[in-house]
C-alpha positions as CSV (number, residue, x, y, z in Angstrom):
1,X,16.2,-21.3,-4.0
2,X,12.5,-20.2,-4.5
3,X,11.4,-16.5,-4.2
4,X,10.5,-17.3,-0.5
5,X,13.6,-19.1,1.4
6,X,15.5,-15.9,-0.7
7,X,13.5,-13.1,1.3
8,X,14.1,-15.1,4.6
9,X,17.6,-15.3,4.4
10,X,17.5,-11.9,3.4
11,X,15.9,-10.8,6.1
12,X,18.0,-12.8,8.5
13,X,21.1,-10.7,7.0
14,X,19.2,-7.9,7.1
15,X,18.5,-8.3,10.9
16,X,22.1,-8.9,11.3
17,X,23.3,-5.8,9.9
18,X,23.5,-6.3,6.0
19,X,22.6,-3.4,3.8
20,X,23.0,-5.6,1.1
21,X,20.7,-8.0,2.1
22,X,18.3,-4.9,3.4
23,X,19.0,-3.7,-0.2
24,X,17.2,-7.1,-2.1
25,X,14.4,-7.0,0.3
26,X,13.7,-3.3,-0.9
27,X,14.2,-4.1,-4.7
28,X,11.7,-6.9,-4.5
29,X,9.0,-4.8,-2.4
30,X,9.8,-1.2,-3.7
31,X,7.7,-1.3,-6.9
32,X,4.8,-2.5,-5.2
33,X,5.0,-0.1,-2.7
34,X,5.2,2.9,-4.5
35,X,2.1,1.9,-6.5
36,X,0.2,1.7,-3.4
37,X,1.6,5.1,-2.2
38,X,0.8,6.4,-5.1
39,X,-3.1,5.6,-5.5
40,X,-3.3,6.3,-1.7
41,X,-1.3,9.5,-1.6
42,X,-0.3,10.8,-4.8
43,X,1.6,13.8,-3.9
44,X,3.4,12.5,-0.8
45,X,4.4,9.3,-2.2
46,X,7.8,9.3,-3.1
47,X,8.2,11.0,0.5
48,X,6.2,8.3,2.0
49,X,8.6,5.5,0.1
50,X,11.8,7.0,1.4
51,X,10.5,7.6,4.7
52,X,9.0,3.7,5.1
53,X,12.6,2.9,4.1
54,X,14.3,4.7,6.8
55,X,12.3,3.2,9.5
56,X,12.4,-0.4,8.1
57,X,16.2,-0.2,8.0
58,X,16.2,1.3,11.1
59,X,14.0,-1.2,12.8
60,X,15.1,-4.5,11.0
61,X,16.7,-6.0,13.7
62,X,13.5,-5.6,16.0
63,X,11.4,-7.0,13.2
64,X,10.3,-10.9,13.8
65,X,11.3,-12.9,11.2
66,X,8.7,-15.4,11.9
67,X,6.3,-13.1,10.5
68,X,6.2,-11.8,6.4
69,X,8.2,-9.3,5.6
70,X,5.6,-7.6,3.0
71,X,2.7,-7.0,5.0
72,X,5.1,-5.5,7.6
73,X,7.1,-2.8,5.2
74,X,3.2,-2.1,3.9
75,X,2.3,-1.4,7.4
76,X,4.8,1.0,8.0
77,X,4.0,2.7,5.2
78,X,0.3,2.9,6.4
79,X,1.3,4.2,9.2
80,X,3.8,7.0,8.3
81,X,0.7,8.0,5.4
82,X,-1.5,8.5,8.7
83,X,1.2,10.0,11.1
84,X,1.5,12.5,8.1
85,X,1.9,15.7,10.0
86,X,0.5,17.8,7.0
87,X,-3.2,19.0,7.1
88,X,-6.0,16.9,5.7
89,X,-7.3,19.8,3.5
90,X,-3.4,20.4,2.0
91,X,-2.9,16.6,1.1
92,X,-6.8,16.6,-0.5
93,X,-5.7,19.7,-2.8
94,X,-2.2,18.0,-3.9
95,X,-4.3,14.8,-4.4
96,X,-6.6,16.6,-6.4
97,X,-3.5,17.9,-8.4
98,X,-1.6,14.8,-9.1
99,X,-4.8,12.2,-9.2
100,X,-3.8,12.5,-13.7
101,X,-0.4,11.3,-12.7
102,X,-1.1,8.3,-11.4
103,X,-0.5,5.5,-13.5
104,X,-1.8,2.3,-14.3
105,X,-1.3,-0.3,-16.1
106,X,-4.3,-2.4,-16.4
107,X,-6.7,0.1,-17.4
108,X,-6.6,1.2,-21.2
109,X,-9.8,4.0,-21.0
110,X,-8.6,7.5,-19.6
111,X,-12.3,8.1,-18.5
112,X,-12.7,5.1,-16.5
113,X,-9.3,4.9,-15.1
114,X,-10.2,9.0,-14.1
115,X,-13.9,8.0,-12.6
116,X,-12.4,4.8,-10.8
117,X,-9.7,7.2,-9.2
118,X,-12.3,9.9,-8.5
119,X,-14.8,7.4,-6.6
120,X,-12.2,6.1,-4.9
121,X,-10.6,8.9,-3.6
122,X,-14.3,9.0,-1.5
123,X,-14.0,5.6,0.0
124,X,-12.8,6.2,3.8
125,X,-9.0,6.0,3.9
126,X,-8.9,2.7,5.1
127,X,-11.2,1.3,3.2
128,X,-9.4,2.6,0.3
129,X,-6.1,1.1,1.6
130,X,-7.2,-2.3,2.3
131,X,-8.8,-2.1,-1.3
132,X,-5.9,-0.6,-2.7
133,X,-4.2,-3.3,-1.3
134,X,-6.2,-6.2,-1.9
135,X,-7.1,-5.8,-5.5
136,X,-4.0,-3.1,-6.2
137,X,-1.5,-4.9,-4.8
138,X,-2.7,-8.6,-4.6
139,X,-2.7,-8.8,-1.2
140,X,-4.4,-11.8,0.7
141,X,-7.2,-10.2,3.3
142,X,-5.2,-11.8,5.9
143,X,-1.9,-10.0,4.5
144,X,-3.4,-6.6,4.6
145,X,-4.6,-7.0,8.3
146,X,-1.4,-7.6,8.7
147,X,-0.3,-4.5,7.1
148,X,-3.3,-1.9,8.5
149,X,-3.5,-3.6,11.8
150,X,-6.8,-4.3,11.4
151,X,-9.0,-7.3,12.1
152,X,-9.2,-9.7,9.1
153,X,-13.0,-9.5,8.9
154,X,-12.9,-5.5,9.2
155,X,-10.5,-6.0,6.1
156,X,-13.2,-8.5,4.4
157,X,-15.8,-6.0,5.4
158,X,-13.6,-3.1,4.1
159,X,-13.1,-4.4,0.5
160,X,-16.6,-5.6,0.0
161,X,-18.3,-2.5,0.7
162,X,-15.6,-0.8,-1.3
163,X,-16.1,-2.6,-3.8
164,X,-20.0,-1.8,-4.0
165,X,-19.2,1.5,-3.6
166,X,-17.4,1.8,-6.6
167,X,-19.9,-0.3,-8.6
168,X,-22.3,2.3,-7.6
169,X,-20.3,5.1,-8.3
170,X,-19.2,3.7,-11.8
171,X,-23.3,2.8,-12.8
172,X,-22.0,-0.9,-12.7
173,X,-23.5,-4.0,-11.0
174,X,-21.3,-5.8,-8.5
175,X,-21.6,-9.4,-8.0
């Protein structure tokens, strides 16, 4: 049974009441998730995480299983991280404190890992989340529409310029 037909019959068990099978789908998305939490909302991520959980539990059975189940746990985390009842200017100063404890794993110099996070904390938030999700989380364009409910060539549009931006910010060429 390949990665795939497991998630689907997950997620049929899932819809049918199975917190086991709700359980699995979690385990295989939750890593991934809270890395993109994480970069996008440093301080309220692990709040973010539990509250995306809650609501896909709650919400599984009305969830089509015709579509992927990824893209539609992302989007719910998209949307609690912009239903955020906190002030902009609060979550801005607990970024500003946590941005060092982010971590990454694919980036070995401190000072570029600290400028990349910097510049991208300027990107517009949904910019940053489709790039976060794109190049972060390996996303297809298509997957993160999905997930921000956005049109797929806003989401092209969205990582390219972000992507430029960044460049720029970091002195580089992009091409």
């Amino acid at each position: 049974m390949t990665t795939s037909d497991a998630e689907t019959a997950w997620v049929h068990s899932a819809r049918a009441g199975s917190a086991d099978a709700f359980g699995r789908l979690l385990h295989m998305h939750q890593q991934a998730l809270r890395g993109f939490l994480r970069r996008l909302a440093p301080a309220e991520a692990d709040d973010l995480a539990q509250e995306t959980f809650v609501f896909a539990w709650e919400n599984i059975a009305r969830f089509d299983p015709a579509r992927s189940f990824r893209p539609w746990l992302f989007g719910i985390a998209w949307r609690k991280h912009r239903e955020g009842n906190r002030s902009w200017l609060r979550r801005l100063t607990r970024q500003g404190r946590a941005i060092a404890a982010v971590p990454t794993t694919t980036q070995s110099d401190p000072g570029l890992k600290l400028d990349l996070e910097k510049a991208a904390a300027t990107l517009p938030p949904e910019q940053r989340a489709a790039l976060l999700l794109c190049l972060g989380c390996e996303f297809t364009h298509a997957e993160a529409a999905d997930a921000l409910a956005l049109p797929l060539g806003t989401v092209k549009s969205h990582v390219a310029r972000g992507r430029e931006k960044l460049a720029a910010a970091l002195g580089g060429s992009h091409g």
